[in-house]
Every structure is written in structure tokens, then in C-alpha cells.
C-alpha positions in Angstrom: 0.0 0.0 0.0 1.2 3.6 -0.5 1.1 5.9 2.8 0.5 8.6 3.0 3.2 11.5 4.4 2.7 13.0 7.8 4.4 16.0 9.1 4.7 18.3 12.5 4.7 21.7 13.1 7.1 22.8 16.6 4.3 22.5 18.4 2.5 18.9 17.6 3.2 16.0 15.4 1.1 17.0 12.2 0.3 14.8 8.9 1.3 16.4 5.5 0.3 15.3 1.9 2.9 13.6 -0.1 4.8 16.0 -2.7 2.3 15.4 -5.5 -0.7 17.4 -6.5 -4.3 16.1 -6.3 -7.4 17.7 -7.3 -10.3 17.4 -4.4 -12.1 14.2 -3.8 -15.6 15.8 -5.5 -16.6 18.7 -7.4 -19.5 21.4 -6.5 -21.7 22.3 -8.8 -20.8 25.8 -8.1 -17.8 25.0 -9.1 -18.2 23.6 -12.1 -20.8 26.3 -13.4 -17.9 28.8 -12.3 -15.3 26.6 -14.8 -18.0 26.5 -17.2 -18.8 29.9 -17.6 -15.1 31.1 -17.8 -13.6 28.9 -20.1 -16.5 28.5 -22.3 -15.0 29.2 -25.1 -11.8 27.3 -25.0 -13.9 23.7 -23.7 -16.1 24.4 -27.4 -12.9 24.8 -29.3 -11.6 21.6 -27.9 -14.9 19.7 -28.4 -14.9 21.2 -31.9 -11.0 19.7 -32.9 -11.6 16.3 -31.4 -15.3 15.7 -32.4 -14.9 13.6 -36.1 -14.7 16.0 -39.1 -16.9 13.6 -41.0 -19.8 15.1 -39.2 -19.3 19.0 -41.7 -18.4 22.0 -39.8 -22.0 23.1 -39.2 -23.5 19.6 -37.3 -19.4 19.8 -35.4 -20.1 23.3 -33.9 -23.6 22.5 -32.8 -22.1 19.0 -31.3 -19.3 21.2 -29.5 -21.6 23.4 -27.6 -24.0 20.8 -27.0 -20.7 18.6 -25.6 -20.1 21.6 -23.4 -23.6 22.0 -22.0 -24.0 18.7 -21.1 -20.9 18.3 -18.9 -22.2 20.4 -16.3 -23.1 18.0 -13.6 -26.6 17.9 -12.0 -25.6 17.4 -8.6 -21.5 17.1 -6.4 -19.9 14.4 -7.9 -16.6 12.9 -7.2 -13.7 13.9 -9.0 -12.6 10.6 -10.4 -9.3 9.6 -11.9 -8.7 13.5 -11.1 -8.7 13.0 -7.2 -5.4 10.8 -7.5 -2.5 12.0 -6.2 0.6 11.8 -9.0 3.6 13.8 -9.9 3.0 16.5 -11.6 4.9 19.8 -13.3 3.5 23.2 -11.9 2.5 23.9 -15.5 0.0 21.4 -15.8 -1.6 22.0 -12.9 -5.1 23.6 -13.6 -7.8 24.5 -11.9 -9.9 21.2 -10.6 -13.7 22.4 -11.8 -12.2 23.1 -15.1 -10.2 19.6 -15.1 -13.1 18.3 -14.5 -15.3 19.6 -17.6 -12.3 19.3 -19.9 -12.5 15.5 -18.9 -16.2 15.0 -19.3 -15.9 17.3 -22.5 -12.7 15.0 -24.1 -15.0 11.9 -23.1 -18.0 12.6 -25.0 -16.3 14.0 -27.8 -14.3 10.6 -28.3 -17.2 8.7 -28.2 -18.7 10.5 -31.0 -16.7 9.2 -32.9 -17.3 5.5 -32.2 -19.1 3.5 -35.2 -22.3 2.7 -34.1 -23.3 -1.1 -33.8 -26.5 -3.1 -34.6 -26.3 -4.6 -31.2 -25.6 -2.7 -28.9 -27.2 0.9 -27.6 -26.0 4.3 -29.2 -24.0 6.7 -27.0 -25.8 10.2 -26.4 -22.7 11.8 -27.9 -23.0 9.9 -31.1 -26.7 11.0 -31.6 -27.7 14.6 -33.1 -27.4 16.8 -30.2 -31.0 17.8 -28.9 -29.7 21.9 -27.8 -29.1 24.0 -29.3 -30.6 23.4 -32.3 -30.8 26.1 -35.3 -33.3 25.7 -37.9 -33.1 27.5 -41.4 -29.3 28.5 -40.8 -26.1 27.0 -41.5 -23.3 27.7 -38.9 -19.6 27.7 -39.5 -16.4 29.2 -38.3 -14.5 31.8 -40.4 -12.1 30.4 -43.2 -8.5 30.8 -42.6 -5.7 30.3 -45.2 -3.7 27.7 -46.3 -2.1 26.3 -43.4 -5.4 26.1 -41.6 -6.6 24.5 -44.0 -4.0 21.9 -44.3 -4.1 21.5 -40.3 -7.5 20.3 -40.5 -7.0 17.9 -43.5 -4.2 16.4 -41.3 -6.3 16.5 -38.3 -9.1 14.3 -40.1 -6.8 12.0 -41.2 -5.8 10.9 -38.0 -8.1 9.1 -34.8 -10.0 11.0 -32.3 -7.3 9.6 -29.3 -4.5 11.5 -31.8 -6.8 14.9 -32.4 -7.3 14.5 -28.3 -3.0 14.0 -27.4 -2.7 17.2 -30.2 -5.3 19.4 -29.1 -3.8 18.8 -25.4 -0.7 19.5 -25.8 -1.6 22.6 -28.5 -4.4 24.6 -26.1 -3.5 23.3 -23.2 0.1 23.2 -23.5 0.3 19.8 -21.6 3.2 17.9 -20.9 3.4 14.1 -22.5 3.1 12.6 -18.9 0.0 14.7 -17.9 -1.3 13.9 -21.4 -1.3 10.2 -21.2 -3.0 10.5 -17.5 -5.9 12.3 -19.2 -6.3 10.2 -22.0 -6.3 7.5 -19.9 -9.1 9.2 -17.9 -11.1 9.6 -20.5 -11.3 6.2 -21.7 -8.2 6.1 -24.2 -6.8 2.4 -24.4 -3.7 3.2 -25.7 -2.2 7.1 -24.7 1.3 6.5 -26.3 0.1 5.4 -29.3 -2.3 8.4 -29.8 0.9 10.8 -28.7 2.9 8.6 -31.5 0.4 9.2 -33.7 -0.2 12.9 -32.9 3.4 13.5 -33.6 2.6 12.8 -37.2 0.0 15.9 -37.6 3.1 18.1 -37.7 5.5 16.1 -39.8 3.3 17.4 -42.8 5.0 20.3 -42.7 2.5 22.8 -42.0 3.3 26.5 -41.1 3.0 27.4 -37.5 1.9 23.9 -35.9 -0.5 23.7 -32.7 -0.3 27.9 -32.9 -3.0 27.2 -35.9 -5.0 25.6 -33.3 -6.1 29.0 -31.8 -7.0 30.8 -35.2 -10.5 31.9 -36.1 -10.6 28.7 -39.0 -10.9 26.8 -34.9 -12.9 29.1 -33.4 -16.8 27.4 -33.2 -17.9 30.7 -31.0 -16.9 33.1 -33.9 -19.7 31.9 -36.6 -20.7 33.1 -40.1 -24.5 31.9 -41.1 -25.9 31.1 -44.3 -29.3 29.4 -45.4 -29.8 26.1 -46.1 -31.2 24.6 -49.0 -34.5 26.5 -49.7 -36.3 24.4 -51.9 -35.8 21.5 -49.8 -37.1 22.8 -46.9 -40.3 23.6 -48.4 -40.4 19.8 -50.0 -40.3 18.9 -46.1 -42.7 21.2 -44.4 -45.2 19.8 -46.9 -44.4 16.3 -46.2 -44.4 17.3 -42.5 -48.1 18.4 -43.2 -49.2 15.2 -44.6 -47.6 13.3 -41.8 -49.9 15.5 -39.2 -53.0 14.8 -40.5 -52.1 11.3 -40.7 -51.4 11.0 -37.2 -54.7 12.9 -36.4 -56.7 10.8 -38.4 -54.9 7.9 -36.2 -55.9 9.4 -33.3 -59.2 9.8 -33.8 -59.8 5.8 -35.0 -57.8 4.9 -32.1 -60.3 6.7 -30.0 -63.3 4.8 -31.3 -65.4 2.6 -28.9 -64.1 -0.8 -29.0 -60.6 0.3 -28.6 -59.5 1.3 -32.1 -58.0 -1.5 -33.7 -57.6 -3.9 -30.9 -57.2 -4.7 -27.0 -54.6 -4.0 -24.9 -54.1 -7.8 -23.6 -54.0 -8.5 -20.0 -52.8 -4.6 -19.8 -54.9 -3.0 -17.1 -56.9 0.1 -18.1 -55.7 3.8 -17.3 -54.8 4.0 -13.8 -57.7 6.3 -13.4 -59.9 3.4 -14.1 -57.6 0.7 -11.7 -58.8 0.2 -8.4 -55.9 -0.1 -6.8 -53.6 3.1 -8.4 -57.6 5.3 -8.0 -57.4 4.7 -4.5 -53.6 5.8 -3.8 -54.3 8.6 -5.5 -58.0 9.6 -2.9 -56.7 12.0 -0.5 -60.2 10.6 1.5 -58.1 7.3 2.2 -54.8 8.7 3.2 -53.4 6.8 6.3 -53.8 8.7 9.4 -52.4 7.3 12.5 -53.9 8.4 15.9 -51.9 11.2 17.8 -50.9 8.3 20.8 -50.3 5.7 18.9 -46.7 5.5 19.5 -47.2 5.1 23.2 -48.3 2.0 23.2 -47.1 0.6 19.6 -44.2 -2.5 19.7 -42.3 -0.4 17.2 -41.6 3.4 17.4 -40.4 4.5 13.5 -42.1 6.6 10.7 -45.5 4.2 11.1 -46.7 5.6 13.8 -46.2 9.1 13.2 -49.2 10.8 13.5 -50.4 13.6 10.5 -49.6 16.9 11.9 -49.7 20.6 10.4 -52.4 23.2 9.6 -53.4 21.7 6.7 -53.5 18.1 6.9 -57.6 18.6 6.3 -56.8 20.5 2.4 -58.3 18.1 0.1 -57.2 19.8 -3.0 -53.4 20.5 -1.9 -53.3 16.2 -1.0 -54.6 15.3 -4.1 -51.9 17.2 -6.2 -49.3 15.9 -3.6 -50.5 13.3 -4.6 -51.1 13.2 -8.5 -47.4 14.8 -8.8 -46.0 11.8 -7.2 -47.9 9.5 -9.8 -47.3 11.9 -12.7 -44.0 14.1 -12.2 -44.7 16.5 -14.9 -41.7 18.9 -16.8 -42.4 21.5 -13.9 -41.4 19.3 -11.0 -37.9 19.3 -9.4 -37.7 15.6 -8.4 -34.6 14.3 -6.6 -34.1 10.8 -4.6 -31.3 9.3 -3.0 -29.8 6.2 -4.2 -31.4 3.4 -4.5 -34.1 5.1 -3.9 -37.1 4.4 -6.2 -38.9 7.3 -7.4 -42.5 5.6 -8.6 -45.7 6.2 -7.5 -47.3 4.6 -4.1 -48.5 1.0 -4.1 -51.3 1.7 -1.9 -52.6 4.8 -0.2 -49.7 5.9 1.6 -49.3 7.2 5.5 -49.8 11.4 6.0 -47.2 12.9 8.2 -47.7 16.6 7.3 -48.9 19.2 5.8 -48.8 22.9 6.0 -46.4 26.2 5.4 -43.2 26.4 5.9 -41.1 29.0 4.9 -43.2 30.3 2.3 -44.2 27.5 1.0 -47.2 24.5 0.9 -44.9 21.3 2.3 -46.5 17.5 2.6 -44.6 14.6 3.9 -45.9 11.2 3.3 -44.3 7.3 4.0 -45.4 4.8 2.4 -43.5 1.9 4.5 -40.1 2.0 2.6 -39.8 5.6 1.7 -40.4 8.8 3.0 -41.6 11.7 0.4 -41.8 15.2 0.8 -44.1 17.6 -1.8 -43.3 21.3 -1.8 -45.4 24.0 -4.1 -44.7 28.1 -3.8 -47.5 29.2 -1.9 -48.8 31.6 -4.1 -49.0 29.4 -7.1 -49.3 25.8 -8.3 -47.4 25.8 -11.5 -44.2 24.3 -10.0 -43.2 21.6 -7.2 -40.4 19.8 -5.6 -40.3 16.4 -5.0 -37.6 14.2 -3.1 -37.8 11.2 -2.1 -35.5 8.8 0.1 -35.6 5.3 1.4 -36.3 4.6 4.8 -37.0 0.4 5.2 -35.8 -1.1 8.2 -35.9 2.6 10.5 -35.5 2.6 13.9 -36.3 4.5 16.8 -33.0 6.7 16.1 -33.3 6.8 12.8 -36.8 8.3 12.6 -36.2 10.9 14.5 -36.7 13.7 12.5 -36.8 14.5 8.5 -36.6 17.9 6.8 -39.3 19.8 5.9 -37.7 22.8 4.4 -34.6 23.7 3.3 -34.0 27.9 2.9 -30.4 29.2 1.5 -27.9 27.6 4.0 -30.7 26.6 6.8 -33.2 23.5 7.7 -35.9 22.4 9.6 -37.1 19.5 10.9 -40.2 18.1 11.8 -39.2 15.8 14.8 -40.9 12.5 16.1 -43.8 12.7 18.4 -42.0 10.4 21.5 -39.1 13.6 21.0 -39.0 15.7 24.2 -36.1 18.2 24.0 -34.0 19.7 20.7 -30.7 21.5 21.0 -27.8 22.5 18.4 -24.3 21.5 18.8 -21.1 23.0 17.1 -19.8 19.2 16.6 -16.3 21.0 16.3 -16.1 22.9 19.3 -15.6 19.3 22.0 -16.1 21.3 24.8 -19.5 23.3 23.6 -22.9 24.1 25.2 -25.8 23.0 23.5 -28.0 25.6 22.2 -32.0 24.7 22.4 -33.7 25.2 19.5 -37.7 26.1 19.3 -40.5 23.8 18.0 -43.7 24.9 17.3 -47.0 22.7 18.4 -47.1 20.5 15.3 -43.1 19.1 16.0 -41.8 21.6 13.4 -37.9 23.4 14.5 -37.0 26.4 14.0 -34.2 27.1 11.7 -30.9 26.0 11.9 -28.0 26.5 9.9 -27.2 23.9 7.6 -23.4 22.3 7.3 -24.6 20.8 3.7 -24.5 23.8 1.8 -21.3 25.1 2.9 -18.1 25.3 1.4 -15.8 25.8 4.2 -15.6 23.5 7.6 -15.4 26.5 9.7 -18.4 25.0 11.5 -20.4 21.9 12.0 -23.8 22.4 13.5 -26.0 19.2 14.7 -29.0 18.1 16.2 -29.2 16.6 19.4 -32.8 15.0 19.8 -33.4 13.6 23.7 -36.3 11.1 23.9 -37.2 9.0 26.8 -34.1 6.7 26.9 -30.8 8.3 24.8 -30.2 11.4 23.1 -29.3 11.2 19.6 -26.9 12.9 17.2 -28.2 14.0 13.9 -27.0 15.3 10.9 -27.7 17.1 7.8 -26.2 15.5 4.5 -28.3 17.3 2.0 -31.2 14.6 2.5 -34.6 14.2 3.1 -33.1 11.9 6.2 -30.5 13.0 8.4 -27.7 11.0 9.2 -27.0 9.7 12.5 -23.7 10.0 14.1 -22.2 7.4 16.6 -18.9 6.5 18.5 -17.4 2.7 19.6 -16.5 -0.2 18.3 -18.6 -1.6 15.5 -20.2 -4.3 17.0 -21.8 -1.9 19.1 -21.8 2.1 18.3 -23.2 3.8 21.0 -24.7 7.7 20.9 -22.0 10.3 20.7 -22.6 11.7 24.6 -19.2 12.0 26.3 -16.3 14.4 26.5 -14.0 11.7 24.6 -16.4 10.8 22.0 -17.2 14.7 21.2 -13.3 15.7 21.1 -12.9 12.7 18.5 -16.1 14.1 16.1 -14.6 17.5 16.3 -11.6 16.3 14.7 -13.6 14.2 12.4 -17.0 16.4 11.4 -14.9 17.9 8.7 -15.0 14.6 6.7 -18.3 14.5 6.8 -18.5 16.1 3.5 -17.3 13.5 1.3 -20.6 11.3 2.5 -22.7 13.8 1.6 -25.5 12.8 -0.9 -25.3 9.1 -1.0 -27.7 7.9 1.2 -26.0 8.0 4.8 -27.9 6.2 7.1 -25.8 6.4 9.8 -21.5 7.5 11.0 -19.7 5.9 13.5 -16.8 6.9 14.7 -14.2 4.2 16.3 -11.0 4.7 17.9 -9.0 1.1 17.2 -5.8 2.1 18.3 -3.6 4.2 20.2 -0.2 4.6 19.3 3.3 6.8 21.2 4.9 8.7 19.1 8.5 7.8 18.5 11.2 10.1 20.1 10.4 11.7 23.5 7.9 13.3 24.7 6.1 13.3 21.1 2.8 12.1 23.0 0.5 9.7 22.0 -1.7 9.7 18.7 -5.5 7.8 18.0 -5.5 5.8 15.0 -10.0 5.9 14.0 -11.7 4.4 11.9 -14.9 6.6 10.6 -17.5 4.1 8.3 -20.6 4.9 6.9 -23.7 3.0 6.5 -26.2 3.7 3.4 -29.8 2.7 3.4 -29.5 0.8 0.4 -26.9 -1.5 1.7 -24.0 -1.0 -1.0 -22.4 2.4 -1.1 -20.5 2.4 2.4 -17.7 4.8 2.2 -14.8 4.0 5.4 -11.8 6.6 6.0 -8.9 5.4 8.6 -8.0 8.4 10.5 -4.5 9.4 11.8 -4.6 12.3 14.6 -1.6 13.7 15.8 -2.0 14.9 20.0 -2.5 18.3 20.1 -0.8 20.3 22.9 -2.5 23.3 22.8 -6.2 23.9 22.7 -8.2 26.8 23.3 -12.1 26.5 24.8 -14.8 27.4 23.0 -12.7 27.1 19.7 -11.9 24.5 17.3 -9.3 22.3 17.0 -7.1 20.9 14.6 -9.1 18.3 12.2 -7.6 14.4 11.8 -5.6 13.3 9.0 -6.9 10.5 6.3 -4.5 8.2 5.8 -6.6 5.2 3.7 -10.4 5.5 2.3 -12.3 2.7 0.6 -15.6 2.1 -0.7 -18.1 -0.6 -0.8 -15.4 -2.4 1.9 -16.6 -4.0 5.1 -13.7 -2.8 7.0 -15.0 -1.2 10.5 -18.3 -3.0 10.0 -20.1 -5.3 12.3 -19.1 -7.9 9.7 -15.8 -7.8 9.7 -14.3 -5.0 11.8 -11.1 -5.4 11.2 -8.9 -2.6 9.8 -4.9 -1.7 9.1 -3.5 1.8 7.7 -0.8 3.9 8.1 0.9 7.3 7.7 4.5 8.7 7.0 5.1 11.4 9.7 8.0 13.6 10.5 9.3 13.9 14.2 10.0 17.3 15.2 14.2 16.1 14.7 13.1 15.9 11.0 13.7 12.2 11.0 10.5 10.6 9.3 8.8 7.1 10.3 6.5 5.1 9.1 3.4 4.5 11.4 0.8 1.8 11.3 -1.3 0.1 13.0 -4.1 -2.1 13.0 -7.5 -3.3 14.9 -7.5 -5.5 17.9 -7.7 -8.7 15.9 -4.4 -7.8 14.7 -1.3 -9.4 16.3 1.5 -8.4 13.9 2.7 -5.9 11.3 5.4 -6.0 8.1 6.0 -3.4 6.1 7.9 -3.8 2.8 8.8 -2.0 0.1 10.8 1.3 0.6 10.5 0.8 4.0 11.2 -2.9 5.1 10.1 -3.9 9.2 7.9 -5.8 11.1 6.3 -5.5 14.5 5.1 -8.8 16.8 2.0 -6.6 18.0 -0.5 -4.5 16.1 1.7 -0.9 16.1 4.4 -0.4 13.7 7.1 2.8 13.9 9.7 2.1 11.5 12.5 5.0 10.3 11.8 5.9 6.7 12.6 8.3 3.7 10.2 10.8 2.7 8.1 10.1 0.1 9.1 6.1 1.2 6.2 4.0 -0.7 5.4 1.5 1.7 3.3 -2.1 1.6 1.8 -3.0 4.9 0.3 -6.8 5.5 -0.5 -7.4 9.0 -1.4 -11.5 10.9 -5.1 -12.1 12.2 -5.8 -13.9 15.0 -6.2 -17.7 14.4 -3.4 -17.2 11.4 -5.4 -14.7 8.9 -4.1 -12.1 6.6 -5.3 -8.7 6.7 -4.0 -6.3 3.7 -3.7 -2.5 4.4 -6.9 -0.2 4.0 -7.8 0.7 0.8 
């Protein structure tokens, strides 16, 4: 495995990044519209080189933009082959949103010029584009002279992975090294061979090289328009005449009693006719569960939450709740977690809320294994929101609360019924007061501010729900459900209530962010090993291990956690966030099925003499490392001196003569 580096400041032993550059873990949508909108230009001219010339100039400019357009993502998404760390000269380092949409952009424009096959499903990028379209007008960039010219008949003659390595290294003025890595990122099997094969554009001989690349004869945002073919277009608007009164003549046979020109087959009728969709869709048989019911129920989740709010008795604003779900329209914002499916209900479903919030009509509904929230402006019905997210298998602590609005950076909740008191926490400041926060009589908070919208980690409010037997630590990851947050050893996690469980989340809540929008379920938090420091006096540092559970099941995202001791901390303030020394996804590492877990760190002692530090899980009984660093430990902690920059392999021994590989 390689280690990460580690390095202290005078005060404390301190991890540090290895000397490579890595783009961040996931990119913002803010981000990327920020990218988008400044280099605009520059992403369309590189679309418009590598996109096939076989496609004319006017269907390749309308392909660029479209290519552009589409690369914005709908929602934070991770970074990729970007994210990994690798040496790299200052010169190619570029901004990461950008990166990101040049990658996307490079992707989609090689794939558009894959043949398409008979068995197999056509690419969006090798279809027509759907925007922008441009009708009656032919669109092309200005003519240049003879050496543009004979660039783009060399161009054409070579594949899109060579038109790719040349454009790269022309605009961007990439290196070969940084070139192969994004080839290879965007789905190029062979990156030396298209650099080989690049080289060849400019043995032709033409004037000026990959300068030409940045003349107006390249420029798909400088256009010149002509008409199309005049005659022709009238030959089709006639023939697109004739093929609309067909199809209305169609319609109106197919709407003859009897069916038109046959039966459906076993094919149930319209739903509005079905017995079964007509009465999920009555507000009349809604499921309303009596105010008490939880205090005497076997089972205290989302089923026996009663229907609260001032407008639980609206017929009309239930029934388009309730049609919206069955029949999302073009006007309605839909969103769900994964593995979350976003049909219509089974059955009439349960009614947890309705009324206003924020300026706004808001309905919550479960339907046993999701929970669904409907939002309309209140002065109009034109437009809704609709999220969804899974909820099968809740518990006491997991239905808690859900959100019922979400306003700029702040939330609300609508808490359970058996909920008796509701604070706010800074999770990063260990030694904080809670600060109570206001419900009104239907079980609705009052705002809070919202650690899923920001962009820094300057702060890390949760909620701190106290029922009759625990009080629980919630969290906000930009879903309908927030995430629980616990502390202990996976077999069993325990609510995050003491002063050593609240000093290791606030050196921890600033992770949180890469779990955001998955479908968190729950975080725990476990502190497998302590380790001393070598030298003296360095003090002693927590090894943790931070996993996260998803509804769905698959998805789990686990980070091992190095933090340095800390000699100086201020109260009231926070301190000095852990180090990640391994992540994995999808692993069961620090789950109740198989908690155990190795990782390690390079670190630098304050005598500038770097060591290698691992360590492992309980079950763990000895360590090797190997590699540039060779040692081995009887035991589960490893300090070994090391180079910096050492790549290191670390294997540890299991109890009962098991094998357990490094975190990863």
C-alpha cells in the first residue's frame, strides 16, 4: 500500500500530503458552473477539434456546444481519476472544476466518434445533439488560409485519441506525462500510441503547428450563417403536413369505442380506471395514525407518526401531492437518494404533514419503505419539488426527525412525536454548550444552519434530539433523512454523549462532506488504536476508523483516521481536524461484519527524522512493512524510520493465522 506522508509543526506531530498534486475528492456544482462559464469558449474549441470532421463543420459546432452544455453535472460528484495523487509539473496544474469539464468534454467527444453497432445501444454523444438546435441557418467558423486548411485535412486524417494527445498539448500546453494521464481518464486504451500518432500531424510540414489551433478557421464561437437549402425545406414542411394529418386521423380511429384497432391484452386500463392506483391517488383514504399511537405501539419509526400541520384537512393540496407523485410532470424538481425508487405509491400511503413552511405549501408522506416530501410556492401551483428517500428497516433513532424545508444555507425539521427536547451542537467545538432550538405545536424546529450547503468547515452544526431513553446525534447530508452520528467499536456504536467521543467528532465532522448525498444512514466513529509517538515526549496519537452505513446496503464509504496529539487547545474554539490516511468504498472494513482494519501514515518527528506509522484493529497481532521501507512489529503498532516520500506495503497476521491487507 502507498502511505501517506505526515508532518509536525514545533508544536505537535502534524500529517502532511505527499509532494504530489491532487485535485479534491468531488466537485461542487458551483464550481463547475464557475469553470464552465469562464472557459467556455476554450472547452467548445476543444470539443470542436476532437469531435470527427466527418460530421461537416456546421453539425461539429452545434455538437461542440452541446458537448459543453452537457458536462455540467446535476448534482456534487466525485472527482474521479482527477482525485489521484501523481507527480506533476507546476504547468499542468489547472484549476480542478475546469479539469473536471475538460475531462467530461474529451470523453463525450471521443465517443462520437465510435461506429455505431446493430447490437448494442448508441451513446448520447454519437446521436444529433437535442440543444441548441438552429433551424433555417447553417453555422460555420470563419475560413482561414492555407495552413489552416492543411491542419484540419491532417487533423481528419488521424483518430480522435490523436486529435485529443494534439489538441492537449496545442491549447493546453500539456506535458506528455500529464497527457497520457488524461487520456487514460477519458477512456483512451492506448495514450502513447495516440501521442505517436499525434506527432505525425506536424510532420506534414504545415506553417505554425498547434499555434493554428487557436485561429479563427478553430474558433466554433466566432460563426458566419448562411441558409440552407430553400427548396428542400419547403419539400419537407409539406411532407411534415401530410404526416400530421395522418397521425390525427390515427388518433381519432384509435379513440373509437371498441378500442381502435384492438385490446390491450392483459394490460390494465388507465390508472384512473384501476382500483388499486384510483385509491392511492383519494386523498379521502390517506393513512392517518392516531396522535398516541406510538405510546403503546411495539415499534416506534415513521408508522406511527401521527399527520400533523395546519393543513392536513386541504383536500385539493393532497390530491396534487398526490397526482405529482404518480405523474411528475416537466415543472417538477424531483430528486431521490440512491437506491431510492422514485414511482408512484403501491397503496394509499401514510400522511405525516402538511402545511407552510417558509413560504411555502410542504406534505410529507411514507409509504413503508420511503419517505416523500411535496413542496409547491404558496402563491401558485405551477411548479413543485419532489424528493424522495428510502427509509426500510428505521428505527427508533433513525426516525427521528426528516426535513421539511430547506431555505439558502438553513433547515428544519419536523421531529418525532416520543421527541422531548431539541438542541444544536457546534460538533467542532468538544467542549461546547448546546443551544436549544424552538419547536412549534405541530413538532416543526426552527431554523438551523445547515453544514450541507457550505463550502468551508469552519463550522459543524448538529441536532441533538433527547427522547425518553438516549439522546441522539443527527446530521444534515443534504437529504430528506439525516444521518445519525455514533462513537465505539462496530459491534456496538453507541450515541455520541461523552467528552472523549465529542473531542474525536470534532476532529472528524470535517470529513463528513465526502458522505454527503449518497444515502448515509448512519456514521460511526471508532478509535481502534492508540499509538506513542517515537522520540520523546512526542505524546501519543488515536488511529480511528470513521465508516458509513447507506440505506440501500452497498455504497459504504470508510476513511482510517490518523490524529496527531494536540498540545495546545483553546475552549470554546476548534481544533485541529484528523488526518486520512486510507479510504475505501463498498469495503466492510470497521463494519459489524468484519471490523477489522490496518492503515498507516508517513510522519515527521520534530528532529526531522520521518517514520512510518501503522497500526491495526485489535484482531491484529503483527505488522510488516515492505517495500521502501522494510520492518515488522510482533503486535499491532508499527514505527519504522523511513525516507520521505518512502512507498510503503503493509500486510498485518489475524488472530487464528489470517491475513489482513492495508486499507484501501
Amino acid at each position: 500500500m502507498s502511505t501517506q506522508e505526515a508532518q509536525r509543526d514545533r508544536r505537535a506531530p502534524e500529517p502532511r500530503a505527499a509532494s504530489t498534486t491532487a485535485a479534491p475528492a468531488s466537485i461542487d456544482v458551483e464550481q463547475a458552473e464557475a469553470a464552465l462559464v469562464e472557459h467556455y469558449p476554450r472547452l467548445v474549441r476543444i470539443a470542436y477539434l476532437v469531435l470527427p470532421p466527418s460530421l461537416g463543420r456546421n453539425r461539429r459546432v452545434l455538437a461542440a456546444h452541446s458537448l459543453v452544455q452537457r458536462s455540467l453535472p446535476r448534482r456534487r460528484t466525485s472527482a474521479g481519476d482527477l482525485a489521484m495523487p501523481v507527480q506533476r509539473r507546476p504547468e499542468d496544474a489547472v484549476d480542478p472544476g475546469y479539469a473536471f469539464l475538460r475531462l467530461r468534454v474529451l470523453r463525450q467527444a471521443l465517443e462520437a466518434g465510435l461506429p455505431l453497432r446493430r447490437r448494442a445501444w448508441p451513446k448520447r454523444s454519437q446521436l444529433p445533439p437535442l440543444l441548441p438546435q438552429v433551424w433555417g441557418l447553417r453555422l460555420f467558423p470563419r475560413s482561414g488560409g492555407a495552413d489552416e486548411l492543411a491542419l484540419d485535412q491532417r487533423l481528419s486524417g488521424v483518430s480522435g485519441a490523436a486529435r485529443a494527445a494534439y489538441v492537449l498539448r496545442g491549447i493546453e500546453r500539456q506535458g506528455d506525462a500529464e497527457v497520457r494521464r488524461v487520456l487514460t481518464a477519458a477512456g483512451v486504451a492506448d495514450p502513447k500510441a495516440a501521442l505517436a500518432e499525434a506527432d505525425t500531424v506536424d510532420a506534414g510540414g504545415a506553417a505554425g503547428g498547434v499555434a493554428l489551433l487557436e485561429s479563427p478557421e478553430f474558433d466554433p464561437c466566432s460563426l458566419q450563417a448562411r441558409p440552407t437549402d430553400l427548396m428542400r425545406r419547403r419539400q419537407h414542411t409539406r411532407a411534415a403536413l401530410a404526416a400530421g394529418a395522418a397521425l390525427v386521423v390515427c388518433g381519432v380511429l384509435l379513440g373509437l369505442p371498441g378500442g381502435g384497432w384492438g385490446p390491450d391484452g392483459a394490460a390494465a386500463p388507465a390508472y384512473a380506471r384501476n382500483p388499486a392506483a384510483e385509491a392511492a391517488l383519494d386523498p379521502g383514504r390517506l393513512l392517518r395514525v392516531d396522535p398516541a399511537a406510538w405510546q403503546s405501539s411495539p415499534r416506534t419509526d415513521f408508522t406511527v407518526w401521527p399527520a400533523r400541520g395546519d393543513l392536513v384537512g386541504d383536500r385539493e393540496l393532497l390530491r396534487r401531492a398526490l397526482a405529482v407523485w404518480a405523474r411528475p410532470g416537466e415543472q417538477v424538481q424531483a430528486s431521490a437518494t440512491p437506491g431510492t425508487m422514485p414511482g408512484p405509491p403501491a397503496g394509499p400511503p401514510q400522511l405525516l404533514f402538511a402545511g407552510e413552511v417558509d413560504g411555502a405549501r410542504v406534505v410529507l408522506f411514507h409509504d413503508g419503505l420511503r419517505a416523500v416530501r411535496y413542496a409547491e410556492p404558496k402563491d401558485g401551483t405551477d411548479v413543485a419539488a419532489l424528493d424522495f428517500a428510502r427509509t426500510d428497516g428505521a428505527d427508533t433513532a433513525s426516525s427521528a426527525a426528516l426535513v421539511v424545508s430547506r431555505t439558502h444555507a438553513n433547515v428544519r425539521y419536523l421531529t418525532a412525536p416520543w421527541v422531548r427536547d431539541v438542541q444544536v451542537r457546534d460538533l467542532l467545538v468538544a467542549d461546547g454548550e448546546g443551544r436549544r432550538l424552538a419547536r412549534d405545536e405541530h413538532g416543526v424546529t426552527s431554523p438551523m444552519l445547515s453544514p450541507a450547503a457550505a463550502s468551508t468547515c469552519r463550522s459543524w452544526d448538529v441536532l441533538e434530539v433527547r427522547d425518553g431513553s438516549a439522546t441522539r446525534v443527527l446530521t444534515d447530508l443534504g437529504e430528506l433523512v439525516p444521518a445519525r452520528l455514533t462513537s465505539g467499536a462496530p459491534s456496538a456504536p453507541a450515541d455520541v454523549s461523552g467528552d472523549v467521543e465529542r473531542a474525536e467528532w470534532a476532529r472528524t465532522a470535517c470529513l463528513l462532506p465526502s458522505m454527503r448525498a449518497i444515502g448515509v444512514r448512519s456514521v460511526n466513529s471508532w478509535r481502534f488504536a492508540e499509538q506513542e509517538l517515537p522520540g520523546a515526549g512526542n505524546g501519543k496519537a488515536s488511529w480511528l476508523c470513521t465508516r458509513a452505513e447507506t440505506w440501500r446496503g452497498p455504497g459504504s464509504r470508510v476513511l482510517a483516521q490518523f490524529q496527531a496529539p494536540v498540545t495546545t487547545v483553546t475552549p470554546g474554539t476548534p481544533v485541529t481536524p484528523g488526518a486520512v490516511a486510507a479510504k475505501a468504498e463498498d469495503s466492510p472494513a470497521c463494519g459489524a461484519r468484519a471490523p477489522q482494519v490496518l492503515a498507516g501514515v508517513l510522519w515527521k518527528a520534530p528532529d526531522d527524522i520521518w517514520h512510518v506509522l501503522a497500526a491495526g484493529s485489535p484482531d491484529v497481532t503483527s505488522v510488516a512493512a515492505s517495500g521502501g521501507v522494510t520492518g515488522r512489529a510482533d503486535g499491532r503498532l508499527l514505527a519504522v524510520e523511513a525516507k520521505k516520500g518512502a512507498q510503503v506495503e503493509l500486510n498485518g497476521t489475524l488472530k487464528g493465522g489470517g491475513e489482513l491487507g492495508a486499507l484501501r
